[in-house]
GUNU-78113 format. One record per residue (C-alpha): residue number from 1; residue in one letter; x, y, z. Coordinates in steps of 0.25 Angstrom, whole numbers, plus 5000, padded with zeros to 4 digits. Example, Ala and Ser with C-alpha at 12.3 -4.5 7.8 and 13.67 -1.06 7.14 Angstrom:
// residues 2
NUPA  num  residuo    c1    c2    c3
NUPA    1        A  5049  4982  5031
NUPA    2        S  5055  4996  5029
This chain:
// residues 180
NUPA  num  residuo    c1    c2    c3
NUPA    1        X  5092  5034  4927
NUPA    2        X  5083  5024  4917
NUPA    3        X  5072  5035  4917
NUPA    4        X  5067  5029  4904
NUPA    5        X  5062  5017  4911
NUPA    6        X  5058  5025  4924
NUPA    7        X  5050  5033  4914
NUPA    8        X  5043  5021  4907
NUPA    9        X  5039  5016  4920
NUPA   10        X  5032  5030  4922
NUPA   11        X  5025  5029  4909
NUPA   12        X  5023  5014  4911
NUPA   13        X  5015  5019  4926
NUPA   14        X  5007  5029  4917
NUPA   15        X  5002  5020  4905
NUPA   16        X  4997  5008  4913
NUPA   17        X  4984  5004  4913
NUPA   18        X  4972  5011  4921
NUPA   19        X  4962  5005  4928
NUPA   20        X  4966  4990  4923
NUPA   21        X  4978  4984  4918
NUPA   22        X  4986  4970  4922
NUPA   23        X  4990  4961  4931
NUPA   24        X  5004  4957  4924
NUPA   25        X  5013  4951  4935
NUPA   26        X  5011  4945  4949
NUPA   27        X  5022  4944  4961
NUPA   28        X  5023  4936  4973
NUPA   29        X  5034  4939  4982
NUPA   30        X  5033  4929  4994
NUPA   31        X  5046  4934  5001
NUPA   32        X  5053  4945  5000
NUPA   33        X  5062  4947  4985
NUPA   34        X  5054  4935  4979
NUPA   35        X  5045  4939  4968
NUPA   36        X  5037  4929  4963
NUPA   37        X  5028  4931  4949
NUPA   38        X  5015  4924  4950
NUPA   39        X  5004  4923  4942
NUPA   40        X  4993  4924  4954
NUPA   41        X  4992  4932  4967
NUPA   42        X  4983  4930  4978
NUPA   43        X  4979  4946  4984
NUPA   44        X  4974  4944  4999
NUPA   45        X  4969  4956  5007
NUPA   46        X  4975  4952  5021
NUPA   47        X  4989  4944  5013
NUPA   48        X  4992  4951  5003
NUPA   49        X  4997  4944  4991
NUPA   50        X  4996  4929  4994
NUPA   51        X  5012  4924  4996
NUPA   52        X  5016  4936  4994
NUPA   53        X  5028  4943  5006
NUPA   54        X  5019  4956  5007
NUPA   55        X  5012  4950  5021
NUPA   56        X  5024  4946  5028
NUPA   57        X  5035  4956  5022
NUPA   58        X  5026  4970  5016
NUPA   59        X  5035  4981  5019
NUPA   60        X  5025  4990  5023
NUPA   61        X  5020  4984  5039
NUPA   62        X  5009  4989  5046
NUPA   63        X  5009  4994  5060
NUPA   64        X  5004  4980  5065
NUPA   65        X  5018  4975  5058
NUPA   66        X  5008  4967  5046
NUPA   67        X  5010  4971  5031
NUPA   68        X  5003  4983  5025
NUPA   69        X  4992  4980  5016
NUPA   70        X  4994  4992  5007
NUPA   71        X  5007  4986  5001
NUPA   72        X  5000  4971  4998
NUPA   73        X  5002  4971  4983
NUPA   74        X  5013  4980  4975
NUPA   75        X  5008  4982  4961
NUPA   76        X  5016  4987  4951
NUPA   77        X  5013  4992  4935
NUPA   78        X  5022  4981  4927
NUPA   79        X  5026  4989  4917
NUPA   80        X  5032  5001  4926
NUPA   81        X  5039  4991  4934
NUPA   82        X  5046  4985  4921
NUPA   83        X  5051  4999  4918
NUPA   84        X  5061  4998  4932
NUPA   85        X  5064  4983  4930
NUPA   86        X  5064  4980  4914
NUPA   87        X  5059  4971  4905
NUPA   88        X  5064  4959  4908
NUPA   89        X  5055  4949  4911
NUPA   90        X  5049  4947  4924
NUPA   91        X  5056  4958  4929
NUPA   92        X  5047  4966  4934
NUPA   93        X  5045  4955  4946
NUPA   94        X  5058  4961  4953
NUPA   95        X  5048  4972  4957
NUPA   96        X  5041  4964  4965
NUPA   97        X  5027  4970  4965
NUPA   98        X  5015  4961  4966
NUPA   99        X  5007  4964  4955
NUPA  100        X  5013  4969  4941
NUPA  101        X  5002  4976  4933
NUPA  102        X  4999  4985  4922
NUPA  103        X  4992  4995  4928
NUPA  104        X  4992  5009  4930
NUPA  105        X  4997  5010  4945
NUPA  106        X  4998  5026  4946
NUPA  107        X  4992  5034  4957
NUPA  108        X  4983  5040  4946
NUPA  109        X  4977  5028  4942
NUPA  110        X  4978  5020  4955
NUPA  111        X  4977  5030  4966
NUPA  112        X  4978  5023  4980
NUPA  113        X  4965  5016  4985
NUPA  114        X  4963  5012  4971
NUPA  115        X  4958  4997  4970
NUPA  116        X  4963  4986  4960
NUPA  117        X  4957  4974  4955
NUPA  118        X  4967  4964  4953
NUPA  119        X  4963  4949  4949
NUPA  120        X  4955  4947  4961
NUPA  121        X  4960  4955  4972
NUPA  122        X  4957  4970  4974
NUPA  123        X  4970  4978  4976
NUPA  124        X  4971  4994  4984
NUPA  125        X  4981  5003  4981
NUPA  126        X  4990  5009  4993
NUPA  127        X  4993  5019  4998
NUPA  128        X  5007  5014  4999
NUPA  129        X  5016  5022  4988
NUPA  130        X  5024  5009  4981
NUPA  131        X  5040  5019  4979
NUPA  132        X  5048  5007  4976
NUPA  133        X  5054  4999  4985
NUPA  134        X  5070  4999  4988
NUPA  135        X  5068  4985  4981
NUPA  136        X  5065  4991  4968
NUPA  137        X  5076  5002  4969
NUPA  138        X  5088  4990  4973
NUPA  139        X  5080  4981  4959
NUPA  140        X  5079  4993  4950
NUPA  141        X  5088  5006  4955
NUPA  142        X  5088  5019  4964
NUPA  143        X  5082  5027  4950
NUPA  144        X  5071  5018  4948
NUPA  145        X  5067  5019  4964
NUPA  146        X  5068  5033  4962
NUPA  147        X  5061  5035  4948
NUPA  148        X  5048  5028  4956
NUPA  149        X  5049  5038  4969
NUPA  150        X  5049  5050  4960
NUPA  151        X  5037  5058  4965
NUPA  152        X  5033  5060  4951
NUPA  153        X  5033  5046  4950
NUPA  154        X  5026  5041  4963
NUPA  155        X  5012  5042  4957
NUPA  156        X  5016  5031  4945
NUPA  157        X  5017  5020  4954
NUPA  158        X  5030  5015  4947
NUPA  159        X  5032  5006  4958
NUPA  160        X  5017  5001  4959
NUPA  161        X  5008  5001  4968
NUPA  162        X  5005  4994  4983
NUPA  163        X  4990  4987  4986
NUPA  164        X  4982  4982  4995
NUPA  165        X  4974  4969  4994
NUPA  166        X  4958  4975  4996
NUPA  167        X  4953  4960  4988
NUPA  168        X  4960  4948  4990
NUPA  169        X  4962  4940  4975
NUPA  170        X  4971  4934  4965
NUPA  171        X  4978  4941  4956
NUPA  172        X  4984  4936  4944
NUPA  173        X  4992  4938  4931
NUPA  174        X  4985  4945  4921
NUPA  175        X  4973  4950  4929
NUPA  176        X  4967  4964  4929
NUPA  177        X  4971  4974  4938
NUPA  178        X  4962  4988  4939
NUPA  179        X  4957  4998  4947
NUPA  180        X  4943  4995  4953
């Protein structure tokens, strides 16, 4: 088991910043395993991220059989995800998240129902725990699946978080992103 970088994502979770930090990185993923950086994204409250797959392939479904808006935007902490796929460059984008911040993403300082201000859109987080997916376990190992799931770790986010659109806006490279 790496628990050395297992351990610096767990510090990495518990140093970020609080309140405000960065937007460092910005995905697209207009399909299904294609991840595209941008440097802009277009939030909107009824379609999620603008070309984004969420609308037409969100796994979580509503009774109704439309995507769940809870799970619009996947938000991750840069730095914690770099310490599960290195330092190479851009490989932090083999996550897949939408938003790559610095940010303190914790259940202490972000607890559910807390609003974001991000460039111009207004982000919510859900209510819907983000565990990993079986995606991150086949890209980065079993150990590093189960080092997230660890109840002690479940609080950290080391795995982001999932938000609803409450504002439609654009986002971009380098803006601030903080709790309002």
């Amino acid at each position: 088991m790496e628990v050395g970088k297992y351990q610096a994502a767990v510090a990495s979770a518990q140093s970020a910043p609080l309140r405000v930090g960065t937007v460092e990185y910005l995905m697209n993923r207009p399909a299904e395993g294609v991840h595209v950086p941008v440097e802009e994204l277009t939030l909107d409250v009824e379609a999620g991220i603008v070309g984004d797959r969420w609308r037409d392939t969100a796994w979580l479904r509503l009774s109704d059989g439309g995507p769940d808006r809870r799970v619009q935007v996947s938000v991750t902490n840069t730095n914690v995800v770099r310490c599960f796929t290195g330092d190479e460059p851009d490989s932090h984008y083999r996550c897949g998240d939408n938003l790559y911040v610095d940010l303190n993403l914790t259940v202490a300082a972000l607890p559910v129902g807390s609003r974001i201000l991000v460039g111009e859109a207004v982000l919510e987080v859900s209510d819907v725990m983000n565990d990993a997916c079986g995606k991150f376990a086949q890209r980065f190992g079993g150990e590093a699946l189960q080092w997230v799931r660890e109840p002690e770790h479940l609080s950290l986010r080391l795995r982001g978080l999932f938000c609803l659109i409450v504002r439609s806006g654009r986002v971009r490279r380098g803006d601030l992103i903080e709790l309002i």
